[in-house]
Backbone as CSV, one residue per row, in Angstrom:
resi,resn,N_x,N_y,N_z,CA_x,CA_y,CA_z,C_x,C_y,C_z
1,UNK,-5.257,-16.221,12.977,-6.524,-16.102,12.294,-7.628,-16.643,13.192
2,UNK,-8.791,-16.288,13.108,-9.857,-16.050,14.014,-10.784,-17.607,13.502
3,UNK,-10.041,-17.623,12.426,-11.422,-18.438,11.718,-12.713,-17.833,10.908
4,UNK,-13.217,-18.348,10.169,-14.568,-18.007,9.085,-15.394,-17.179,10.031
5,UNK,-15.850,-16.170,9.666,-16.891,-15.662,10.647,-17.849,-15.113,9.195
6,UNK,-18.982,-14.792,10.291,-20.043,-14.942,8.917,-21.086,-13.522,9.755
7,UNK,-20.801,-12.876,9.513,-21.213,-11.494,9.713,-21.230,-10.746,9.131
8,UNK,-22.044,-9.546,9.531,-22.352,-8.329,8.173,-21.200,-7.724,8.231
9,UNK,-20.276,-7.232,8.913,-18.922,-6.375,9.146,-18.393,-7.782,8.363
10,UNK,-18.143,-8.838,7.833,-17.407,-9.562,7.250,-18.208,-9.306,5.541
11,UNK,-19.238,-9.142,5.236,-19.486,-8.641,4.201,-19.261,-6.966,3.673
12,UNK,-19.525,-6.261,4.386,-19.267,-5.041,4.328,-17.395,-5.127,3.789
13,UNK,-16.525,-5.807,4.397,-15.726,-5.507,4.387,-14.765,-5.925,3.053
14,UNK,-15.637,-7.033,2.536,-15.207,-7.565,1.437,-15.732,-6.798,0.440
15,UNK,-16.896,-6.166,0.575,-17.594,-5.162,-0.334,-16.044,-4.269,-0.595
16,UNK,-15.883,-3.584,0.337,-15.367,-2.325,0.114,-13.778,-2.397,-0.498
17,UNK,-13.199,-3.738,-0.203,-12.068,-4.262,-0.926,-12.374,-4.557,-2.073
18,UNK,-13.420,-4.873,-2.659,-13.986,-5.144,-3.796,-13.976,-3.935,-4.912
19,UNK,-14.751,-3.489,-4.088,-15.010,-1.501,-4.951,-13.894,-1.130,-4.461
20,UNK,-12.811,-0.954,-4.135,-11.898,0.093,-4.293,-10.410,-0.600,-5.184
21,UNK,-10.781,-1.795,-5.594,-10.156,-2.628,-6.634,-10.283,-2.237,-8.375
22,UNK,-11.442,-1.590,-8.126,-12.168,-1.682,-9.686,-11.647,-0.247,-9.767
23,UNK,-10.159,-0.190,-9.800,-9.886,1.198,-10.176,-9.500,1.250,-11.955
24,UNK,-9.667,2.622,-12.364,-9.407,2.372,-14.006,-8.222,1.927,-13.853
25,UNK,-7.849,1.483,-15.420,-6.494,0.483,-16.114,-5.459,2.294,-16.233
26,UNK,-6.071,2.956,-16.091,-4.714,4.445,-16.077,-4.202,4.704,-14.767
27,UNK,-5.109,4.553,-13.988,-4.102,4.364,-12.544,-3.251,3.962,-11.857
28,UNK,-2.223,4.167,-11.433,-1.351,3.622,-10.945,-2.052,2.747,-9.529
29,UNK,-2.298,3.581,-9.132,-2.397,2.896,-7.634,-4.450,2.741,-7.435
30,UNK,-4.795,2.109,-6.110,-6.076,1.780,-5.940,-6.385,3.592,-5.725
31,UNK,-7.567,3.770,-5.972,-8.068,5.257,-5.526,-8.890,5.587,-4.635
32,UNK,-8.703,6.286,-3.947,-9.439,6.710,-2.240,-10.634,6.508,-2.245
33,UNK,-11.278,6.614,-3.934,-12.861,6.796,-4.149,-13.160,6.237,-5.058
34,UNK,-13.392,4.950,-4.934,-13.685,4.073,-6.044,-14.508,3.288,-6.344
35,UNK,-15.248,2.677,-7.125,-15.351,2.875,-8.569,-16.245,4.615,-8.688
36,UNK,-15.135,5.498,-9.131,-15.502,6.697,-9.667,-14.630,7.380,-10.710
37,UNK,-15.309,8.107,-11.716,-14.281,8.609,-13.086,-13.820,9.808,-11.778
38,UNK,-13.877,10.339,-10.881,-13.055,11.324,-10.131,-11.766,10.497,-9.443
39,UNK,-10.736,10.294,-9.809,-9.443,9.578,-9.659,-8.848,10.223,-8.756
40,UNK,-8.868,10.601,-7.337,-7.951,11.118,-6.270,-7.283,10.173,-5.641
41,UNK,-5.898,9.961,-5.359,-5.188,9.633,-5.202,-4.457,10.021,-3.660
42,UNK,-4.471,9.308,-2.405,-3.886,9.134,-1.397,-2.955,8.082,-1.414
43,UNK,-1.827,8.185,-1.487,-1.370,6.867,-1.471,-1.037,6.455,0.012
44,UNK,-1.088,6.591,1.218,-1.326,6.264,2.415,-2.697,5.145,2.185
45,UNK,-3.678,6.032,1.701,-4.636,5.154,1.769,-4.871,3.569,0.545
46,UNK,-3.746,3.903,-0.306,-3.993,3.064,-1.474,-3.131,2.125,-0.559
47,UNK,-2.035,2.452,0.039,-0.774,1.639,0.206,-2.312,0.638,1.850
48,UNK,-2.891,1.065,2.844,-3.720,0.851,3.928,-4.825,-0.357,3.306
49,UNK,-5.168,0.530,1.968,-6.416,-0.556,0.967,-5.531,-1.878,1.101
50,UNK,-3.985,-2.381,0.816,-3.706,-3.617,0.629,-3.635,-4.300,2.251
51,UNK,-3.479,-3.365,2.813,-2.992,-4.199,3.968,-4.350,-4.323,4.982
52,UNK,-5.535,-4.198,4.606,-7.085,-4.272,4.618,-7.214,-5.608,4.237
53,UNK,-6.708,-5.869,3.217,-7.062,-7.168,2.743,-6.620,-8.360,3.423
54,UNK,-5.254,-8.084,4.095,-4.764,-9.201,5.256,-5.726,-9.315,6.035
55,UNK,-5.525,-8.183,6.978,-6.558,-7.711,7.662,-8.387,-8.838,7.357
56,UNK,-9.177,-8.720,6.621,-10.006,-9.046,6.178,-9.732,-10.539,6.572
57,UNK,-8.738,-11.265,5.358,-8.331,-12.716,5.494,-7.945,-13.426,7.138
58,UNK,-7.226,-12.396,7.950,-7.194,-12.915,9.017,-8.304,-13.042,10.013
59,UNK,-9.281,-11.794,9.672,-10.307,-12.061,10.341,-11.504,-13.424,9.669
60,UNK,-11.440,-13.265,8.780,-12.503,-14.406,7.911,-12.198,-15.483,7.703
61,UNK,-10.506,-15.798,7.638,-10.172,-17.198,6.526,-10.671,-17.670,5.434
62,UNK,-10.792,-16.178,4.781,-11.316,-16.590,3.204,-10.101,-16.299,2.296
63,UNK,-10.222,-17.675,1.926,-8.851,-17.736,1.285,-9.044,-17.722,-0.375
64,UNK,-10.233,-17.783,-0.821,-11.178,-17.849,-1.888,-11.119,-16.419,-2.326
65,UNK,-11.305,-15.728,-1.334,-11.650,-14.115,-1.258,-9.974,-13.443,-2.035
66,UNK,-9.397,-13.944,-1.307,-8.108,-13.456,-0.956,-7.349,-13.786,-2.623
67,UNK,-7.624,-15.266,-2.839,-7.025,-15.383,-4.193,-7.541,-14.597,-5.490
68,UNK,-9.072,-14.743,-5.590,-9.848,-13.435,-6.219,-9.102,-12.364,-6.197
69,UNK,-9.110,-11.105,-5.038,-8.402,-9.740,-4.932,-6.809,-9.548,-5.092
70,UNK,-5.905,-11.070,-4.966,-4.753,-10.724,-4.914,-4.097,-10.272,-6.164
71,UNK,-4.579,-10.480,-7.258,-4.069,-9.677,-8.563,-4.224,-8.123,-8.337
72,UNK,-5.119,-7.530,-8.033,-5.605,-6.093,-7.475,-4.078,-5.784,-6.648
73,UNK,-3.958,-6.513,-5.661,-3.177,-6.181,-4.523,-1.607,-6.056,-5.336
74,UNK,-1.344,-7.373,-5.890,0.053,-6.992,-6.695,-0.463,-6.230,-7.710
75,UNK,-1.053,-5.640,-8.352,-1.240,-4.202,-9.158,-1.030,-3.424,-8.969
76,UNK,-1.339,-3.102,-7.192,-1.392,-1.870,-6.598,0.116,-1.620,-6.254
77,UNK,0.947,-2.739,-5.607,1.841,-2.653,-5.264,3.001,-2.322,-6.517
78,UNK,2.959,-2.958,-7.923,3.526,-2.616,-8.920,3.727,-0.622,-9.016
79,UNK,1.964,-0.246,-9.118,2.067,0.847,-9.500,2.787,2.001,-8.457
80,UNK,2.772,1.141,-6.621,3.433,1.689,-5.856,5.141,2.245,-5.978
81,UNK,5.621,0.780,-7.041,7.133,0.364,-7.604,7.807,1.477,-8.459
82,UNK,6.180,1.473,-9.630,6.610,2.339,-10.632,6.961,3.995,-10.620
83,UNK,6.572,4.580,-9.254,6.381,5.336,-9.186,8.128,5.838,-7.714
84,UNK,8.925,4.812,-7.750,10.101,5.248,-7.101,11.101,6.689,-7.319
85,UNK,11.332,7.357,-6.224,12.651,8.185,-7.426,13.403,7.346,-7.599
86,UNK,14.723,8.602,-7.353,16.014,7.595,-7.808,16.199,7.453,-6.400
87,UNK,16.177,7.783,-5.386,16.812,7.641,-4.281,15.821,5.979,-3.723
88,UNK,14.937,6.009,-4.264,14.328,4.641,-4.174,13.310,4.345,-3.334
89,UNK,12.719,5.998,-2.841,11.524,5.866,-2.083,10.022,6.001,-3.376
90,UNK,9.177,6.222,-2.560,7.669,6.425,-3.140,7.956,7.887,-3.140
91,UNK,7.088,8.516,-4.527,6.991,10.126,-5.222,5.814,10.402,-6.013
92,UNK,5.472,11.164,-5.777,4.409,11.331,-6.563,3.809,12.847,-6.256
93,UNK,3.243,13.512,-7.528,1.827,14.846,-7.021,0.831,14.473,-6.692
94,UNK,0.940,13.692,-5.449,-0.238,13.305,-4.985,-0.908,13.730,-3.701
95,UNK,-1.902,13.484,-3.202,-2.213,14.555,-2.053,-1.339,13.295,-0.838
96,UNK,-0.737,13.797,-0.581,0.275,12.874,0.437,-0.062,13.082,1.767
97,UNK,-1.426,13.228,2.316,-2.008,13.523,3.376,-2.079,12.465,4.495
98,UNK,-1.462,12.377,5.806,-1.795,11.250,6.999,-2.448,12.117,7.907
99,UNK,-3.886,11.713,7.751,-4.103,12.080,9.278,-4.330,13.445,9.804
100,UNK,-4.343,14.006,8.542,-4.525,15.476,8.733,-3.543,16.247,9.840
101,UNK,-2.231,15.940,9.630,-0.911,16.153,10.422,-0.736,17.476,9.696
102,UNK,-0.235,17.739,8.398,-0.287,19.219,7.685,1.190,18.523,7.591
103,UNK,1.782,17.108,8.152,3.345,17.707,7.177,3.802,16.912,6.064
104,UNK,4.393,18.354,5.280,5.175,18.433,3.965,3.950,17.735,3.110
105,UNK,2.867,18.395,3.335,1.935,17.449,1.747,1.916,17.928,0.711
106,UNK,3.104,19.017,0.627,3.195,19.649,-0.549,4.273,19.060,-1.294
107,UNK,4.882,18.171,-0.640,6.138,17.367,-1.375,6.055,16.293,-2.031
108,UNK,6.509,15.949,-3.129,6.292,15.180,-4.102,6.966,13.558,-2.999
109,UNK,7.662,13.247,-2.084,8.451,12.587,-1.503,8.370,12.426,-0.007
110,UNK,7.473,11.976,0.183,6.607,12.079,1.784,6.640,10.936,2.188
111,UNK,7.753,10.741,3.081,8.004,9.544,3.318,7.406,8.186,4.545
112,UNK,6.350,8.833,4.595,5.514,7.401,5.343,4.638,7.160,4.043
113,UNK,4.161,7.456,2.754,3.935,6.609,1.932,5.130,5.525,1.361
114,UNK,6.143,5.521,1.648,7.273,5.131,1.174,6.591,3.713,3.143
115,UNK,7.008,4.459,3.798,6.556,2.917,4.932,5.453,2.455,5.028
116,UNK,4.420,2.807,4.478,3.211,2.740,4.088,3.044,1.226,2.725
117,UNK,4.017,1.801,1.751,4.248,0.937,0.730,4.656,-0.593,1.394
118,UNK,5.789,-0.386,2.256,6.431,-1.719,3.078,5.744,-2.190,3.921
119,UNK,4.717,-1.722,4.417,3.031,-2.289,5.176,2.455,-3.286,4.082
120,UNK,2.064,-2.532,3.328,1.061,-3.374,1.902,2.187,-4.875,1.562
121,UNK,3.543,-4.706,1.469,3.936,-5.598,1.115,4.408,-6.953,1.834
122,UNK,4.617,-6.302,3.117,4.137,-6.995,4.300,2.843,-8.139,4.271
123,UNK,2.087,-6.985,4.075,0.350,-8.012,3.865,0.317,-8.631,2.813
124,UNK,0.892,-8.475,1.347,1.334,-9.094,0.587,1.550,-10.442,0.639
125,UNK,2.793,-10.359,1.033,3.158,-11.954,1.480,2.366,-12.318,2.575
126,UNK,1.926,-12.141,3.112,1.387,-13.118,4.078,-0.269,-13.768,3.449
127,UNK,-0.518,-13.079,2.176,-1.761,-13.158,1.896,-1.076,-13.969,1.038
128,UNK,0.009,-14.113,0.391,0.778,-14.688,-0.749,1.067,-16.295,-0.293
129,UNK,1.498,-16.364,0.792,1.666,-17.299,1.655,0.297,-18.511,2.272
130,UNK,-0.732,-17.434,2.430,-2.035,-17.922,3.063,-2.641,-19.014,1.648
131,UNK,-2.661,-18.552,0.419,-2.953,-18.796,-0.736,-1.939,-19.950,-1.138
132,UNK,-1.313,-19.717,-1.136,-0.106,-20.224,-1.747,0.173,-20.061,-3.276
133,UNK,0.459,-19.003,-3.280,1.031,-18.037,-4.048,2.834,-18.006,-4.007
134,UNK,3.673,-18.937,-5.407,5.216,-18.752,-5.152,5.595,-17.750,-6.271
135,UNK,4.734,-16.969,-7.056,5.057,-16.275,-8.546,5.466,-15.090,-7.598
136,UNK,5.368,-14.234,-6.432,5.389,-13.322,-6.043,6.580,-12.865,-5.069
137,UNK,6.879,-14.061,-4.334,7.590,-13.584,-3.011,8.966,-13.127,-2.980
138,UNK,9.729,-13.440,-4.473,10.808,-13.116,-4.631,10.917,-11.579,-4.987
139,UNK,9.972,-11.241,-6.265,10.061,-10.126,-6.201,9.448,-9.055,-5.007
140,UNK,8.589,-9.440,-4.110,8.247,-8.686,-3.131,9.371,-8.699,-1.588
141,UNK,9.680,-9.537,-1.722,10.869,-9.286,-0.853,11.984,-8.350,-1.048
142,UNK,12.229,-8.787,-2.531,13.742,-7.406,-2.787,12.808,-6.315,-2.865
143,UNK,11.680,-5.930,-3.301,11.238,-4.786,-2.991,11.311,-4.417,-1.856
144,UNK,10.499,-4.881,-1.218,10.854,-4.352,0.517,11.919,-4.046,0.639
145,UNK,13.118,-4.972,0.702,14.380,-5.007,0.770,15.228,-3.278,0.543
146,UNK,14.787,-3.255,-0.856,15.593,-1.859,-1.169,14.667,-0.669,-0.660
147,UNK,13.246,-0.565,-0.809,12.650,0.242,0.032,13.149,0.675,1.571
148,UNK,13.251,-0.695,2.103,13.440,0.045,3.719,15.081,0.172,3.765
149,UNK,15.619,-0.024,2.872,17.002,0.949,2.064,17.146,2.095,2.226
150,UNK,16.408,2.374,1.391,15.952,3.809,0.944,15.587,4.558,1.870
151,UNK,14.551,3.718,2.912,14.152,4.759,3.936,15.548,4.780,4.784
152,UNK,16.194,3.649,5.456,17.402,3.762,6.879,18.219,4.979,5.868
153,UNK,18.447,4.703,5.134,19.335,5.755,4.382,19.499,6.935,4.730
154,UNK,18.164,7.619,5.664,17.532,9.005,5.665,17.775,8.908,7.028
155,UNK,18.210,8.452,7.741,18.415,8.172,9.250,19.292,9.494,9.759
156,UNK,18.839,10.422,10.321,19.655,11.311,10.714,20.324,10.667,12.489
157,UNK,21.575,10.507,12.331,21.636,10.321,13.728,21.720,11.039,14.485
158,UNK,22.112,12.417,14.229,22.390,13.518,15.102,20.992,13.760,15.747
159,UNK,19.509,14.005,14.966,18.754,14.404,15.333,17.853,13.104,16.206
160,UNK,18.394,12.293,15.964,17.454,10.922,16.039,16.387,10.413,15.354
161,UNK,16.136,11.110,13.923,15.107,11.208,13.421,14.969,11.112,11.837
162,UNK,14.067,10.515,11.299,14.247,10.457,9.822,12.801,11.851,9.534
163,UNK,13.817,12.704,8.441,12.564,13.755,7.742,11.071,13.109,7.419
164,UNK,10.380,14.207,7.818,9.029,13.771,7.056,8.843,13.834,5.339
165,UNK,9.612,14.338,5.198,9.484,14.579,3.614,11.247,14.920,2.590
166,UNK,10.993,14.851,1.573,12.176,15.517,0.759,11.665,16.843,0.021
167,UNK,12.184,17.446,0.235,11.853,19.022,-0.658,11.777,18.749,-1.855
168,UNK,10.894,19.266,-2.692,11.040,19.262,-4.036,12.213,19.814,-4.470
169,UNK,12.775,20.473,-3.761,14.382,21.187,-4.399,15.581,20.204,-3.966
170,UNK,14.641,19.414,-3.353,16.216,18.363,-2.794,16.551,19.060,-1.762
């Protein structure tokens, strides 16, 4: 950590963690465009919004900041939870877009939101930790835990490579 810095990019940045917190109580996850009744949903970017917030804390050492937003952050990560298949990755009809790559965003099961999710929870604890926060770390660990499960699982060795996605047909 850098230490307190007191700059407009240190306000700006807390702004925008701020507003993209104030998502409605029907959402699962934070929304790409927020505070707005238009609810679009990236979860790359919802899963990026938490790990912003480390991000933020390491640059600022606002630990004030950090305890404020961290209910947001385990919210987000819950609704990340709720939304597992069975195979135990991240799913959803959501626009599952990185980067404007074009792959599989038509699949309900796009699996760098699934490593995306294990980023946020990553920043999680360490923001959990910075705070001192002990209500959290157990359950965010076995999450991770079975998540990056879920993903080695998909490990093709022949090809060297894990799919970008699961077909909606399986």
């Amino acid at each position: 950590m850098r230490g307190a810095q007191s700059c407009e990019c240190v306000d700006i940045g807390k702004r925008c963690i701020r507003l993209a917190a104030q998502m409605p109580d029907t959402s699962p996850l934070v929304a790409c465009q927020a505070p707005n009744d238009w609810v679009v949903h990236l979860p790359a970017w919802s899963f990026l919004w938490g790990i912003s917030v480390w991000d933020y804390y390491w640059y600022s050492g606002d630990a004030a900041f950090i305890e404020e937003i961290f209910p947001a952050v385990i919210e987000n990560i819950r609704g990340g939870e709720s939304l597992l298949s069975e195979e135990g990755l991240f799913s959803g009809p959501f626009w599952n877009m990185f980067d404007w790559s074009g792959g599989d965003q038509e699949q309900d099961t796009v699996l760098h939101n699934t490593m995306f999710l294990v980023g946020a929870i990553d920043a999680a604890l360490k923001c959990a930790r910075a705070i001192g926060d002990k209500q959290h770390g157990s359950w965010l660990r076995g999450l991770r835990k079975r998540l990056v499960h879920a993903v080695n699982a998909l490990w093709d060795n022949k090809k060297k490579a894990y799919p970008d996605s699961i077909r909606n047909d399986g």
